[in-house]
Phi, psi and omega in degrees: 000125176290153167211052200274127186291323167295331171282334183288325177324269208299346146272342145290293170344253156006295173300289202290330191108160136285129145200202201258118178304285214240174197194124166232058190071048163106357202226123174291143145214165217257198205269306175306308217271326175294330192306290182323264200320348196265332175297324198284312186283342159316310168240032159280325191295331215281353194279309202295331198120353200286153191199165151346092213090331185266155189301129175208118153327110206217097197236068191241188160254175191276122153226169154316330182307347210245345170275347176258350180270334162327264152356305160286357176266295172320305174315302173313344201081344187262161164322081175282140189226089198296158169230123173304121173318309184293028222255136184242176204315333193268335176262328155280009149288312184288356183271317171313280169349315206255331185283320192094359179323122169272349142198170212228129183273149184213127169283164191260025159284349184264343186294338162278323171276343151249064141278292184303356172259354191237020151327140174048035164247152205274088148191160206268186196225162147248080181309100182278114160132196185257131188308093172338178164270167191062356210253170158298110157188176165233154200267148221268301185299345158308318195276004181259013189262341169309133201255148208293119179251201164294130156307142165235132205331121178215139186269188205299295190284339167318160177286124179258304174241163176216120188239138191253116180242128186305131200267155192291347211249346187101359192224143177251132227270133168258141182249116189284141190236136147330147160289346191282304218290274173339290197305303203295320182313312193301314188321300192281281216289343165289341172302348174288316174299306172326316200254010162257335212027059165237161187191058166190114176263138184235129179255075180267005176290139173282114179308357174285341165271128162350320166291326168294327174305283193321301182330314183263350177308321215280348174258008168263356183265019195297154146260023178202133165305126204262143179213100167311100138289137178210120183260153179326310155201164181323114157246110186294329195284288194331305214284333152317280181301348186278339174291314168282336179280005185227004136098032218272156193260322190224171151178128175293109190235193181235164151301338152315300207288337135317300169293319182319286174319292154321298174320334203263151184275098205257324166333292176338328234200139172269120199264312196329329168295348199278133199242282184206166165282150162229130173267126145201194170116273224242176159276161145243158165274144195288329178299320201264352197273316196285306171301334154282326175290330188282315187264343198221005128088012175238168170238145185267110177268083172289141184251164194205126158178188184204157177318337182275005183226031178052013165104321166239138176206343154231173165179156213233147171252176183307284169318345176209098207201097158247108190296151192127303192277162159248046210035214179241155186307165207272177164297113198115327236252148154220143161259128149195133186292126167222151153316188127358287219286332168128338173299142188292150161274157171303137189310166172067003205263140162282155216163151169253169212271117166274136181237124181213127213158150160291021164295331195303159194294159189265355182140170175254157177292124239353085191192076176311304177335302201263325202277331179272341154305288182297314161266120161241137174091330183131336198256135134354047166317093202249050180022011165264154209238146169185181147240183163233153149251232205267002175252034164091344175314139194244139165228118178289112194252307189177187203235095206275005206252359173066012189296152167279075210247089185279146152031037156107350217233102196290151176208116170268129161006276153326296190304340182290294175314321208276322172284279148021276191309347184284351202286176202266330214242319196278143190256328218184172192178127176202096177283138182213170184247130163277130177307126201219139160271353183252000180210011156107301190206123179274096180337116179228128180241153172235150158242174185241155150237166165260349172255141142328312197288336218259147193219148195307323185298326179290317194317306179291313191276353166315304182296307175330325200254350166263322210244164174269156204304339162282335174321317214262139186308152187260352203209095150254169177230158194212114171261122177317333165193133161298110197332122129269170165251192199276005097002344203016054163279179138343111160255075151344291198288003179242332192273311159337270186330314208268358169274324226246354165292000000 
């Protein structure tokens, strides 16, 4: 059995049919009309030169365009590389650089800053939308005029995506995930969708995120038609009214996009279709689960995984749902807690949690070094600390790898630290995440200066104008010496506290 992500498009079409799929700012389209562009824009990419194996960069907002362009990538045989719109020019550069991308589908609000990040590099653009002036490109609807070719062939283990997550080092690492990989994650998180029994969604995650990703992997394995809303990019008031006028049943959020929604006079609006959330991304606090659950009148299914684990690796059901918990593993999946040393710990003993199945990543791109680091064995390191207990449930305690998971968006420490140290006052620097209801874990620095004068609001906005909008501390504090231990590292664990008082 293939198990090549364009041939599953097209046994959904075949399973399901035509009808009307996805609502997009008012307008339907049905599961033929994404099927037809996505064969037609196949061999508009395959017109470019795209070919087998190569990378093609996809730097839009949720538009349709990104459900036919998937596919259509696939078809082609090439990569898809998703990029999160919030990316700032210097981080969309090194991922074209590093990826090698030959060409990048772009919405066209976005197309100036990567013209400009992508000077003097070889790969042509794709405007989803009408091609500015001046500008190189061809327009997304040129690759649809193209009359309908061959899938072209691909095996299990070949590359499907390449997703970029940000590094201890300041450069963010691309993770390869399989057509095998993929196929199977989309495989788990739809049995997850299956046991709420809806079928009908409001889709406000950028499908440009790994989660977002699974999410439409996860609706070609659908076995009933599913009928999709999807905004553009999160609007809490939009998304209100879009629950009430179209009568939607589910929707995948972060916990940020949860406190958003609370903020909002959600009373106002008949709610009442809503069955449940699916959470992940983030941490949630038991305070914001219970106050949502309360106010909207759902139950909330937390998940638990990360890009190198193709986005899932546990996840809770109707039927298995423990607050606390991020459930129990996806389908495919193994878990297991080991000690220091690689040994399993006793059910209910803290550990960090290994993942192993074919969601793990094939690896990072071109980077042996860290990919044999991060997989021994076969098993995931996924540098989070938890247990399980005895009926197999996984509870996520911390984060030994110090990552930062603001509002569904990993942001490392390091990337922080770095920025921070270029300013001219700052001597030291240590960044960490504070528990936030609206946004999971909020960005905090603490610093040492050498000047007096400079004050935290410069700080932040120094970092506001390097980093990207999830990135930048929202909070800095300026301290006479930033914690060590007697080593004279970072004492993280002093630097918490002293956040957190």
């Amino acid at each position: 059995m293939s198990h090549h992500l364009a041939l599953l498009a097209e046994e959904s079409f075949e399973r399901l049919g035509d009808y009307d799929q996805l609502l997009f700012e008012g307008t339907w389209h049905t599961s033929g009309e994404i099927r037809s562009r996505a064969r037609r824009a196949a061999t508009g990419l395959a017109a470019l030169g795209i070919g087998p194996g190569d990378r093609v960069v996809v730097l839009t907002m949720n538009t349709p365009e990104v459900l036919v362009a998937y596919p259509a990538i696939w078809r082609a045989g090439a990569v898809v590389t998703p990029v999160i719109f919030l990316q700032t020019p210097t981080e969309l550069r090194h991922i074209l650089e590093n990826s090698g991308a030959k060409a990048a589908i772009v919405s066209p609000e976005l197309v100036p800053m990567f013209v400009g990040s992508a000077e003097g590099l070889d790969l042509r653009l794709v405007v989803a939308g009408d091609v500015p002036d001046g500008v190189d490109a061809v327009s997304f609807a040129s690759l649809e005029e193209h009359e309908p070719g061959e899938i072209v062939p691909r095996d299990d283990d070949d590359l499907a995506a390449l997703l970029y997550t940000g590094g201890t080092t300041g450069r963010a690492k691309g993770v390869m995930l399989s057509h095998h990989g993929l196929w199977h994650a989309g495989s788990g998180m739809a049995d997850v969708a299956r046991s709420m029994g809806t079928t009908r969604s409001l889709l406000p995650l950028p499908l440009s995120h790994a989660f977002g990703l699974n999410v439409l992997v996860a609706g070609l394995h659908g076995d009933r038609q599913h009928v999709s809303v999807m905004q553009r990019w999160f609007d809490p008031h939009g998304w209100l009214e879009l629950v009430q006028e179209h009568r939607l049943e589910t929707s995948p959020v972060v916990p940020s996009m949860m406190q958003m929604l609370l903020d909002q006079p959600y009373a106002d609006y008949d709610l009442s279709s809503l069955v449940s959330f699916g959470s992940g991304g983030a941490p949630l606090l038991p305070s914001l689960r219970e106050k949502v659950e309360a106010a909207f009148g759902v139950t909330i299914l937390e998940g638990y995984g990360l890009t190198e684990s193709t986005a899932i690796a546990t996840a809770s059901t109707v039927d298995a749902n423990r607050p606390g918990s991020v459930g129990r593993p996806a389908p495919h999946v193994r878990l297991r807690i080991v000690d220091p040393l690689g040994e399993p710990v006793p059910t209910g003993e803290d550990g960090e949690i290994c993942i192993a199945g074919p969601g793990v990543m094939m690896g990072y791109w071109q980077d042996p070094e860290q990919t044999a680091a991060a997989i021994v064995d076969g098993w995931l390191h996924t540098g989070d600390v938890g247990h399980l207990d005895e009926d197999g449930f996984l509870y996520v305690v911390d984060r030994v790898k110090d990552l930062i998971i603001r509002g569904g968006f990993n942001v490392y420490p390091r990337d922080v630290e770095d920025v921070l140290l270029a300013h001219p006052a700052v001597t030291a620097a240590a960044v960490v995440g504070r528990p936030d209801e609206k946004s999971g874990e909020e960005v905090v620095a603490v610093v040492s200066v050498s000047d007096g004068s400079v004050t935290p609001e410069a700080l932040v906005e120094f970092a506001r104008g390097r980093l990207a909008k999830y990135k930048y501390p929202r909070e800095v504090i300026v301290v006479p010496a930033v914690p060590l231990t007697s080593v004279g590292k970072t004492d993280r664990k002093a630097v918490r506290a002293l956040v957190r008082d």
